[in-house]
Structure formats: C-alpha cells, structure tokens
C-alpha positions as CSV (number, residue, x, y, z in Angstrom):
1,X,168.1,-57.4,-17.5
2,X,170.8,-58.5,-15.3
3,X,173.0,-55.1,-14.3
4,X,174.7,-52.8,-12.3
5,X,173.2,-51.6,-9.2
6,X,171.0,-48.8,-9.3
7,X,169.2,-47.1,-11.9
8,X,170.3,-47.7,-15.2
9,X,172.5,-44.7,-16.9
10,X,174.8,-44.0,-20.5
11,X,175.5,-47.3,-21.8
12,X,174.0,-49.7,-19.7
13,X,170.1,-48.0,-20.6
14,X,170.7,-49.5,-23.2
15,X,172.0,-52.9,-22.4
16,X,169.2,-55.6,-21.6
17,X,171.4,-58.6,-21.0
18,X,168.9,-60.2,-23.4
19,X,169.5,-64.4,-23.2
20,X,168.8,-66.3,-26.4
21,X,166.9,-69.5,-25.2
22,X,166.7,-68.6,-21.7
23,X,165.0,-69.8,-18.6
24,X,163.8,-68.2,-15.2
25,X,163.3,-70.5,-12.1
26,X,161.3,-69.5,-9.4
27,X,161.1,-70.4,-6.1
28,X,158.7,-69.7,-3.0
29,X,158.0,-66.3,-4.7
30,X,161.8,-65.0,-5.5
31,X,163.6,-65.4,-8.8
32,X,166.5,-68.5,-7.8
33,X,168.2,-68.2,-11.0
34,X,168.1,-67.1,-14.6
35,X,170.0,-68.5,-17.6
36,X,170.3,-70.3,-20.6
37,X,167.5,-73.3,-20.5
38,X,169.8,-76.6,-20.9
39,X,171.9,-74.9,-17.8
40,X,168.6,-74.1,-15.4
41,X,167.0,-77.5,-16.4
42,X,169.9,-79.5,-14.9
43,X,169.8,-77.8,-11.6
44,X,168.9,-80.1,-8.8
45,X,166.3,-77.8,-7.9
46,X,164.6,-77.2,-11.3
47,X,164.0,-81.3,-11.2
48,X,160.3,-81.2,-9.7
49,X,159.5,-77.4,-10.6
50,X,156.3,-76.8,-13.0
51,X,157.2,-76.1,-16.6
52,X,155.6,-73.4,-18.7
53,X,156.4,-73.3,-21.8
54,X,156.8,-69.9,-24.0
55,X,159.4,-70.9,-26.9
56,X,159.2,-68.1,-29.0
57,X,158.1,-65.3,-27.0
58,X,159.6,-62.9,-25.0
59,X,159.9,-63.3,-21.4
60,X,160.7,-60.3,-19.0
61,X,160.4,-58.1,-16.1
62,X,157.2,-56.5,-15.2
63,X,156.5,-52.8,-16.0
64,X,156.5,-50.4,-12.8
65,X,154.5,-47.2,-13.0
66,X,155.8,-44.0,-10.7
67,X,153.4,-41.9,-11.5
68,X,149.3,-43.3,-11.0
69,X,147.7,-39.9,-10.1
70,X,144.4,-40.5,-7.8
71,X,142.1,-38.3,-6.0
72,X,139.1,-36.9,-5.3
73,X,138.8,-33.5,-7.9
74,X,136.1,-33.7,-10.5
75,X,136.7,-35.9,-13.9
76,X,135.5,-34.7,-17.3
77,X,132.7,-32.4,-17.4
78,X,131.7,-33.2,-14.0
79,X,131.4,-30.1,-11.2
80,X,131.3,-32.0,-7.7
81,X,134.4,-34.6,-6.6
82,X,134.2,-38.0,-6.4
83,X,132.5,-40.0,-3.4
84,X,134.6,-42.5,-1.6
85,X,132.6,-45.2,-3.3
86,X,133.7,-43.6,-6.6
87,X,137.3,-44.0,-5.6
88,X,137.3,-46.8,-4.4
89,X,135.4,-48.1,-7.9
90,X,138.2,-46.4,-9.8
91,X,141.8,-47.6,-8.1
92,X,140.3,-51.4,-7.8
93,X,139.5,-51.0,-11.6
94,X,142.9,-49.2,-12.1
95,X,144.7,-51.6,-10.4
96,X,143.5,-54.8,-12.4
97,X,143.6,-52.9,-15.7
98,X,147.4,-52.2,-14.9
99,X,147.9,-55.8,-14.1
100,X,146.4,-57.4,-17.4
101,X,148.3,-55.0,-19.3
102,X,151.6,-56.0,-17.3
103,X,152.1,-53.2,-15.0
104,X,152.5,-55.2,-11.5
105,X,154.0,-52.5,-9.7
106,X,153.2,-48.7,-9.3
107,X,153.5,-45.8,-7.4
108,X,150.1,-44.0,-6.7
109,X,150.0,-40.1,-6.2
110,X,147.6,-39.2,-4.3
111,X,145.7,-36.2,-2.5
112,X,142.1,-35.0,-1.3
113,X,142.6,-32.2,-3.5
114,X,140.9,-29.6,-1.3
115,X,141.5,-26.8,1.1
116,X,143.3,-27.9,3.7
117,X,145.5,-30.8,3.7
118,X,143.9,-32.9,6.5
119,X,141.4,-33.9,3.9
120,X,144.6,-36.1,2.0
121,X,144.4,-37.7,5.0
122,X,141.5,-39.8,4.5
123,X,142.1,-40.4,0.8
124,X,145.1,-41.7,1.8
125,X,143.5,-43.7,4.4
126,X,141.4,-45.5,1.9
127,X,143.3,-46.2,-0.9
128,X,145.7,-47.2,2.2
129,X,142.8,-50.5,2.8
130,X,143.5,-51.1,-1.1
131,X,147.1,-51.4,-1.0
132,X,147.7,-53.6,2.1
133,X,145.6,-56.4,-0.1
134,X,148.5,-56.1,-2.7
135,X,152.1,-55.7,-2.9
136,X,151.8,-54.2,-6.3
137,X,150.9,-50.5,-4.7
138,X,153.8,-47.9,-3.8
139,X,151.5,-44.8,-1.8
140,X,152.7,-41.6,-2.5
141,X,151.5,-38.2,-0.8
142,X,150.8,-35.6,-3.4
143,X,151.3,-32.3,-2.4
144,X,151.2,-28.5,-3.5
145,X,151.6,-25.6,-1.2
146,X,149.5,-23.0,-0.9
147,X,147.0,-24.4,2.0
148,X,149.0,-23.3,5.5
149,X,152.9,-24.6,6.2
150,X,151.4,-25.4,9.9
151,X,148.8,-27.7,8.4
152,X,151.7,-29.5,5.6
153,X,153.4,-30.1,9.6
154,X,151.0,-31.8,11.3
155,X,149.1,-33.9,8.8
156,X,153.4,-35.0,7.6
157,X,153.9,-36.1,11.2
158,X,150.1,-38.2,11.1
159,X,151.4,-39.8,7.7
160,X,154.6,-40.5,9.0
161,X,153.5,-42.5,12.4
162,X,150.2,-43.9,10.7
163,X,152.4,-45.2,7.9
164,X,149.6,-44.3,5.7
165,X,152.1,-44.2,2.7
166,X,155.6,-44.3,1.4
167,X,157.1,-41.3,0.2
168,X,155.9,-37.6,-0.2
169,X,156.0,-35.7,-3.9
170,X,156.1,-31.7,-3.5
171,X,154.9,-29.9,-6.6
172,X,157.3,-27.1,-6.9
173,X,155.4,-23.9,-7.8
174,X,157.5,-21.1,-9.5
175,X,158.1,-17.7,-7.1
176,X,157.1,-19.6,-4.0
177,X,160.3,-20.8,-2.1
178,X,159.8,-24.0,0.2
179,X,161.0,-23.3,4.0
180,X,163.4,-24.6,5.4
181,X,161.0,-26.1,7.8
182,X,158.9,-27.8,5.6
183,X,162.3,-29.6,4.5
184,X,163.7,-30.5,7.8
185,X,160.2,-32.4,8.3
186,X,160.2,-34.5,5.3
187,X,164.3,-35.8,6.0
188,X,162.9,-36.4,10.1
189,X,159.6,-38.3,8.4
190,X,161.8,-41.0,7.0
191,X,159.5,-40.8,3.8
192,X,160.8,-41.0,0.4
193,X,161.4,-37.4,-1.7
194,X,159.7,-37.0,-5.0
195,X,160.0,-33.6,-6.9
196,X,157.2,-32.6,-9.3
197,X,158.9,-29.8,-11.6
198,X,157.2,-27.3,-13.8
199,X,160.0,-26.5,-15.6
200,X,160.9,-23.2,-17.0
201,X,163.8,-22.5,-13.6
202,X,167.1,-23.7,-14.0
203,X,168.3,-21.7,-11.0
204,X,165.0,-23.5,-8.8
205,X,165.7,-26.5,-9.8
206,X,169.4,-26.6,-9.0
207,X,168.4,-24.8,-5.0
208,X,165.4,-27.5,-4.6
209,X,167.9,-30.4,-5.7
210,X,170.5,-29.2,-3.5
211,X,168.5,-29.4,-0.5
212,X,165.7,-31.9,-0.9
213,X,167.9,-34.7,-2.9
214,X,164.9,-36.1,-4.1
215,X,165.1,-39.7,-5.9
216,X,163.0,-39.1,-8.7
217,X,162.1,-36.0,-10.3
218,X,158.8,-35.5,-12.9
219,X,159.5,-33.7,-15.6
220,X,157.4,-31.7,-18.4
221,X,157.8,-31.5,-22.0
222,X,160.6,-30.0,-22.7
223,X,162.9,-28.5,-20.0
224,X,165.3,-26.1,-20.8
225,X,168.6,-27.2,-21.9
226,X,170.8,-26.0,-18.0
227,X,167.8,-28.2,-16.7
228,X,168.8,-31.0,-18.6
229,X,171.9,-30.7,-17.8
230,X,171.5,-30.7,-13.9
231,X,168.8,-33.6,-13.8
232,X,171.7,-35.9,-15.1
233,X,174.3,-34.9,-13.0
234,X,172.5,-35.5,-10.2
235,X,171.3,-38.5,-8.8
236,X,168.1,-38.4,-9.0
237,X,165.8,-39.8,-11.6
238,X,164.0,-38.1,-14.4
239,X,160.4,-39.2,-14.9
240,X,158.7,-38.8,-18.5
241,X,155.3,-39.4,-19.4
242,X,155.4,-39.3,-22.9
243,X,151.6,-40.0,-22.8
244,X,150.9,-36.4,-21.4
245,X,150.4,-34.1,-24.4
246,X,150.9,-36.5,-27.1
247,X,148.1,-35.2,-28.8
248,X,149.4,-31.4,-28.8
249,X,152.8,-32.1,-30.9
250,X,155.4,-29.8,-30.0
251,X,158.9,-30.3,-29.0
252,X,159.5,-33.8,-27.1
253,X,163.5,-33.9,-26.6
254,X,164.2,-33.7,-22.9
255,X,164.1,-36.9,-22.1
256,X,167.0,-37.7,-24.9
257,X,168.8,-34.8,-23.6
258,X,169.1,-36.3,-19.8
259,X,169.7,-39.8,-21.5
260,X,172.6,-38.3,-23.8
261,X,174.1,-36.3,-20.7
262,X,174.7,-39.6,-18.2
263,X,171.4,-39.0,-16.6
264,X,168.7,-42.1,-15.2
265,X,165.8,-41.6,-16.8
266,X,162.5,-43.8,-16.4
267,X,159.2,-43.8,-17.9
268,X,155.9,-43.4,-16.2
269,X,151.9,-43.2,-17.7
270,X,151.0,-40.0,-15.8
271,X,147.5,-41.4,-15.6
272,X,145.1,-39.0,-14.2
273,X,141.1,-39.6,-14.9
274,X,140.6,-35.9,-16.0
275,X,143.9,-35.4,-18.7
276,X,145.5,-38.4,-19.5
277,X,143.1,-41.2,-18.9
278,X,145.6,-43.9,-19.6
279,X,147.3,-46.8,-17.9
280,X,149.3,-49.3,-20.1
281,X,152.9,-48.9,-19.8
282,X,153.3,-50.6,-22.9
283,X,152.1,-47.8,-25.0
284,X,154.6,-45.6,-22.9
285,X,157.3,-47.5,-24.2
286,X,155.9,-47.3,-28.3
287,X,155.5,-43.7,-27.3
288,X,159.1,-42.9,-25.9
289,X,160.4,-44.8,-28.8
290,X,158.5,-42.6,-31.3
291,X,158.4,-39.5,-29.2
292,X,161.1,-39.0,-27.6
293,X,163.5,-40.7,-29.6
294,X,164.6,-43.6,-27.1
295,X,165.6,-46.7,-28.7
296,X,163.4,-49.8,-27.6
297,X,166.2,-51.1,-25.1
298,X,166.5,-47.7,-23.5
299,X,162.7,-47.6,-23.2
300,X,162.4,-51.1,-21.7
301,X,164.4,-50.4,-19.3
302,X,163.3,-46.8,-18.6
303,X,159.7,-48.8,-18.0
304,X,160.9,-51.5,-15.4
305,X,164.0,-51.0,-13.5
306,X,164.4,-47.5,-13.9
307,X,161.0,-46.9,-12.9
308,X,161.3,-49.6,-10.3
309,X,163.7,-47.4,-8.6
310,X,161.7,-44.1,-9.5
311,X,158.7,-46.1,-7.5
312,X,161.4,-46.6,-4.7
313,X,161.8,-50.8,-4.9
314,X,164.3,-51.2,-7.5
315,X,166.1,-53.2,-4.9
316,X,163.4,-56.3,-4.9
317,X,161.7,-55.5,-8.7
318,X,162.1,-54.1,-12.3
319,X,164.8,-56.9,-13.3
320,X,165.2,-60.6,-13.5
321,X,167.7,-61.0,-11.1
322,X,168.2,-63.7,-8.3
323,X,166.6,-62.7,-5.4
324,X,164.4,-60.0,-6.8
325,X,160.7,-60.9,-6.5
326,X,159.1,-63.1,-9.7
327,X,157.2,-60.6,-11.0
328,X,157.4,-61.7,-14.8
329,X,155.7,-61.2,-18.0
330,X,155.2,-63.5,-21.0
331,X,154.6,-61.4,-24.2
332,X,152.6,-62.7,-27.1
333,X,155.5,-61.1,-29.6
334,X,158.9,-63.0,-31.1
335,X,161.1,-60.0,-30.6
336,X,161.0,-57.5,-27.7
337,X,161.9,-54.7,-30.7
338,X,158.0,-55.6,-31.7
339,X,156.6,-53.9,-28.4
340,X,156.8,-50.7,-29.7
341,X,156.4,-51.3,-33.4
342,X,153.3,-53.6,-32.8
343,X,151.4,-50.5,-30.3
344,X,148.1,-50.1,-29.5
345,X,148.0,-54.0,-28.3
346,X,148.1,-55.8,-25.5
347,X,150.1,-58.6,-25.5
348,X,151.0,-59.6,-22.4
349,X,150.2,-63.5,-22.4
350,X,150.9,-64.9,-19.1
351,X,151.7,-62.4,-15.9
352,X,153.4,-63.5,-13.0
353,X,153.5,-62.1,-9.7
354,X,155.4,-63.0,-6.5
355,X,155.6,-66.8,-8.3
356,X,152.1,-66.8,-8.9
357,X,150.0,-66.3,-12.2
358,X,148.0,-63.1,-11.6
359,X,146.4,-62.7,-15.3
360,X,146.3,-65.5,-18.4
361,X,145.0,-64.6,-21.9
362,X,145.9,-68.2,-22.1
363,X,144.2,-69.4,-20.0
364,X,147.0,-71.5,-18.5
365,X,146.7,-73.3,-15.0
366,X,148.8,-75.2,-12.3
367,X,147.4,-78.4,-13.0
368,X,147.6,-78.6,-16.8
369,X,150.9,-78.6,-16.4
C-alpha cells in the first residue's frame, strides 16, 4: 500500500502496490522496510529479527474506523441512559472486539447526549481514562446545536486546554446557520474539523465547506448529485458507512459518484449500540464492494489509509510504509479479492500492533519462534 501522500484519490484508490512474495520488517515498533522477501532477508538488520511465517496469506495494513459512535442515550427498548459503569463495559468490549476483528485504530464520537453540553464533558472525560491505555483510540467531540452557542463556547475552550480529545464533529442541521463565532472557536481550539451532513443542501454544504474546511465529511445514503460533486473537489474526505441502512435497500451510489468525480473517499462502520450495532470493518469492505459498487482495491483502501486520514493519523497509520507504525494484519485468506467475497467471517489470523502481537487465532508466541 505504498503511495502518494495523502488520502488516496482517482487512480491510485485503486492501486494497492500489492508485492507478490513480500516481507515487512519491524523494528522497535515502526515498519523499517517492506519488500520482496529474498531482498528484506539479506538486510543486515533482518539477520537476528524473529520470523513469522504466513506463505500464503495476505499480509496488510490494519483497518482504521472514523466513525465509533459512543454515549450515554438509551439502547434498544430501553427508557433511562446508560450509567458510567455501562459505558465504560461497552467501549472496553468495543475496543477488543475491533481489535480481533482487525480494526487497531478508530476514531470515537462521542457526547453526553443531554441538555446542555457540559454533560459531554464527563463522557469525554471517561472514555478519555480508556484511551490514554491505548494508542488505538482517536476522541472525537460529537456535537449538534440546539443547547445554547454560549454553553458550545465554554465547554470548546475546557476540551481544548484539558485535551480531553482530538477533533470536534458538528452535525449540521438544515435551516439552522452555524455563527460565525462558533467557527472562529473551533480554528482558535487547534482541534480537528469533522462535518456530519444530512444531506438534501447543496447550497449548505458548499457555505459550511467554505468556511469550516473540515477534513472529513459523513455522508448519508445518497446525496444529491451538486453534493457529489462538491465533496470531491474539495479536500476533504467523504465518509460512508455502508453498514447504516443496509437492511432498507434503496439507492446506495454516492459514494461511487465522489470516487468517479476525483474525490477521497473512506469507509467507516457507523457503529452506534441503538441503530447499527456493528463493528467489523471487514464486513464494511464486502459491503462497499456489493453496495456501493467499489471494487475490492478501492474498498481496501477506503478502510485503512483513507480512513486513517479521515481518523486524522494517516501520517503514522493505514499503510505499510517505512516509518509508519507496525500496525499489521495477517488474514487467514490466499487472495485479498476473497475479503469481500468470503463475508460474514473473520479472518484476521495474527494482529499486530506497534510491533507487538495484540490478538492470535493462532495462537502464535515470541518464543516458539
């Protein structure tokens, strides 16, 4: 998956770099180089390194996830919201389900989900104890208006200097025009912009991405075809959970309309306990292949370094490249064209993160080497 800089668009979505008979060598946590086997194997520094061997399966980046929605609103039939202990339950269990299913990086969304918006403070706060034991969690404020401007200021500014997370997503609501205030807060917070977009506006979404420049945008099924058109023109990248939905038919196109146009798209699971109660990133991929018409390259990489960048790390993950932290997955499958036709498996074998082996269906330790 060696590339260009930056998100993946037109032709190279669709170019993995795929080696035949390749090789990865790790060191202290960082990919050192990547090539064909008989090259890394005569490197001075591949002499004493630990071998583990996968002949005949497919060894590659690990998926990211932008878009792990957590909070504290009611799940299923249930009336009252969730305890802390509840939380706390569910992103622990989230976060090793994503990891055996090869997801070592993603982006959670997250809010209180109440009132006023001093209560995302302490949700944020918790999952915030969660995430400094592992590098695999992006935090992302998740916020819709409609609970005081003055509020949205002060509890920015306490996110912001607490560092309590990394970026803030606004959920654009149709008829109800942002301030210029409210933007001028999020460029002096230094925190990443995320857009979520109803969809439905062409004439919104061209004012919000002039202003905000947000570097990844969430996108329903389908957009119209102007919004299309302006998501790949600019530089930000279009999210798509094909997951959401899937059940309800209906047109799924957008996504291969921004692809088509030059646009960066990447692929997310949209997990949220209450509608789509899903985390594994490869049925997002057999999904987008079936769904929204991607080819199993573009979907690869729509899944890792797109959505590395959509996470906001694409800089250190989503691609084997030297320098770029090991965070590698061994799949049980020949072919990486079998992920999506073989769905509804799991076949991540051997997961790798920062150098270390985070999850084995094999099995497979250090010292047996």
């Amino acid at each position: 998956m060696h590339g260009p800089a930056g998100a993946r668009r037109g032709a190279a979505l669709e170019d993995l770099a795929a080696i035949e008979d390749g090789a990865v060598l790790i060191c202290d946590g960082k990919i050192a180089h990547v090539g064909m086997t008989r090259r890394i194997e005569n490197l001075k520094e591949a002499r004493d390194a630990l071998d583990i061997a996968v002949h005949g399966r497919v060894v590659m980046p690990a998926f990211c996830d932008p878009g792990l929605n957590l909070g504290r609103e009611p799940a299923g039939e249930r009336k009252r919201r969730k305890r802390a202990a509840e939380l706390d339950a569910e992103a622990l269990q989230l976060m090793r389900s994503c990891r055996h299913h090869g997801t070592l990086t993603a982006a959670w969304k997250a809010s209180g989900d109440a009132a006023d918006f001093h209560s995302d403070l302490a949700v944020l706060r918790q999952l915030a104890r969660i995430a400094e034991e592992s590098r695999e969690i992006v935090q992302t404020w998740r916020v819709a208006f409609g609970r005081g401007e003055r509020d949205f200021l002060e509890v920015l500014e306490t996110i912001a200097r607490r560092k309590l997370a990394d970026s803030v997503e606004i959920k654009a609501i149709p008829g109800s025009p942002l301030g210029e205030d409210i933007f001028r807060a999020i460029d002096d917070s230094g925190l990443g912009r995320k857009l979520s977009w109803p969809g439905g506006s062409p004439d919104g979404l061209s004012r919000i991405l002039g202003r905000f420049h947000p570097q990844s945008v969430f996108c329903p099924q389908p957009l119209v075809g102007h919004e299309c058109r302006l998501l790949a023109e600019s530089a930000a990248i279009a999210v798509f959970s094909p997951g959401e939905h899937a059940l309800e038919g209906g047109e799924a196109n957008s996504a291969r309309a921004v692809a088509d146009a030059g646009g960066a798209i990447a692929l997310s699971s949209g997990y949220d306990s209450r509608h789509t109660p899903s985390f594994s990133m490869q049925m997002v991929v057999a999904l987008a292949v079936f769904r929204l018409r991607l080819s199993a390259e573009e979907a690869i990489a729509a899944a890792t370094i797109n959505a590395a960048y959509a996470c906001g790390c694409g800089e250190t993950a989503g691609s084997l490249e030297c320098g770029k932290r090991a965070n590698v997955l061994v799949l049980d499958i020949s072919d990486y064209r079998d992920l999506p036709r073989q769905f509804g498996v799991n076949h991540v074998a051997i997961a790798i993160r920062d150098g270390a082996v985070v999850f084995s269906r094999n099995r497979w330790k250090a010292g047996a080497a």
